[in-house]
N, C-alpha and C positions, 0 to 999 in steps of 0.2 A: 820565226815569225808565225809559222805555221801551227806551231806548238800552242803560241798563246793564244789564236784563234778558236783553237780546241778547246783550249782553257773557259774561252768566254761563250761559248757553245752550250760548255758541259754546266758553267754556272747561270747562265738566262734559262736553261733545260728547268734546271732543278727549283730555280725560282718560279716560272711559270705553274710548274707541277705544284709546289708547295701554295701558292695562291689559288687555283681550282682545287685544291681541299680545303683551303679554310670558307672558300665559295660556297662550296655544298654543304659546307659543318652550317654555315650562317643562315641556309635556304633547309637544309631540315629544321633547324630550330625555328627558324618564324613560321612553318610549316605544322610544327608540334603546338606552337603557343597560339596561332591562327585556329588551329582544334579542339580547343577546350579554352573558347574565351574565359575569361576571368567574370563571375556576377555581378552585376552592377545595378544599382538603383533597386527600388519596388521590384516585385514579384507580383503575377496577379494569384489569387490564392491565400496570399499572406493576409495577412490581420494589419492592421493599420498601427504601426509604430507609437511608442510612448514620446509625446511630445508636448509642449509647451512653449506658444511663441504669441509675443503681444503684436497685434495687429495695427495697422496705422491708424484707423478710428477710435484706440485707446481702449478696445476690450482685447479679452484674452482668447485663444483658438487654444483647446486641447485635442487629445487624441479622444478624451468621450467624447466632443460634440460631436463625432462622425460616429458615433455608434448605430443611431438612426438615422434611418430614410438615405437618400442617395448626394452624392458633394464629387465637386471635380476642384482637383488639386492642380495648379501649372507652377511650376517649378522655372524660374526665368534667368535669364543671369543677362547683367550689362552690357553693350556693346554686341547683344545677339542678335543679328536681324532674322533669324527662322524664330525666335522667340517673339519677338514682335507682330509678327505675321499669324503664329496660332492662335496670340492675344486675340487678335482681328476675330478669328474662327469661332471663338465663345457663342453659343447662343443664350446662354443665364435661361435656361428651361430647366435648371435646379439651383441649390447653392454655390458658389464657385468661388476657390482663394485661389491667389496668386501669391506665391512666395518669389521675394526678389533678391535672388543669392549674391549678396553685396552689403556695401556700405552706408549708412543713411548719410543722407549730405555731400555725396558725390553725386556727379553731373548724371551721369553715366546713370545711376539706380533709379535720379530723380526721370528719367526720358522712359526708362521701362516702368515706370509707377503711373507714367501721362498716358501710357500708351495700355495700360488696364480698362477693361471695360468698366461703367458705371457699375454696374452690376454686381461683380466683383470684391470681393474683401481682398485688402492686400495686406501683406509683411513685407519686410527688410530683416534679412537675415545672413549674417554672415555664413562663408562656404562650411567653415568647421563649428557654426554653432549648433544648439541643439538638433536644430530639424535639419541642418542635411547632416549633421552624424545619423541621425534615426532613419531617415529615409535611404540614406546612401548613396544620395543622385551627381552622378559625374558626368551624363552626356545633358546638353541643352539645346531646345526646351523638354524641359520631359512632364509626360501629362497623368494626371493617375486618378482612376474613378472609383472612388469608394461608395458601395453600398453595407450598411448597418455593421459598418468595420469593418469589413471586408473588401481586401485592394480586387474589382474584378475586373481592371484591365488597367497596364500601365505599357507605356509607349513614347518614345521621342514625335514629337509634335502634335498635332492632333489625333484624336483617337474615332472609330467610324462608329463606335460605341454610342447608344443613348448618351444625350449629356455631352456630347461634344460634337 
């Protein structure tokens, strides 16, 4: 009896032991990947992406119309309540799109389109169509101010920048 006590001693030993290494293996690795987040979205610095996206009033938005003067992009996606709320923040003291990364004719896209300021030019754009491939935006809302093609400040939500 004693024997197999030892038995189950020496194998809950080994199993504990083997569990706090694979603990620390899993806590260096999110440690490493925590340190060198992966890029995401806009860069300020960068140049204003090659895009083309028809806008809900029936005209066309390219990347030259942001060539001149200064434009705030918001990037929105459905069912986001911090994206709604930076909506709010807009003062329209320049030009200002709202891209609504979704589907036209759901409910959901149609509530973030209500909730644009008049001001405002908006799009429906699906997540993989052109403009968020060009832009590369994965967190929501994310905000980006472009002067004379130039991104010179991009940010999740509002930005403390002129223009926003």
């Amino acid at each position: 009896m004693q024997s197999l006590l030892w038995a189950a001693i020496v194998v809950l030993s080994a199993t504990v032991a083997l569990n706090l290494a694979l603990t620390f293996a899993v806590i260096r690795r999110l440690r490493d990947t925590a340190a060198t987040p992966a890029a995401s979205g806009p860069a300020a610095g960068g140049t204003v992406p090659s895009f083309t996206v028809a806008m809900t009033d029936g005209t066309t938005l390219t990347d030259r119309d942001l060539h001149s003067g200064a434009a705030t992009i918001v990037f929105a996606l459905p069912g986001c309540k911090p994206c709604t709320t930076t909506l709010a923040t807009l003062p329209g003291t320049e030009p200002t799109y709202v891209f609504v990364m979704g589907e036209p004719g759901e409910q959901g896209t149609g509530e973030v389109l209500a909730k644009a300021p008049a001001f405002a030019r908006t799009a429906v754009t699906p997540m993989d169509g052109p403009v968020g491939r060009a832009f590369g935006v994965t967190l929501f809302p994310t905000t980006v101010r472009v002067v004379d093609g130039v991104i010179t400040e991009a940010g999740n939500g509002a930005l403390a920048g002129a223009g926003v």
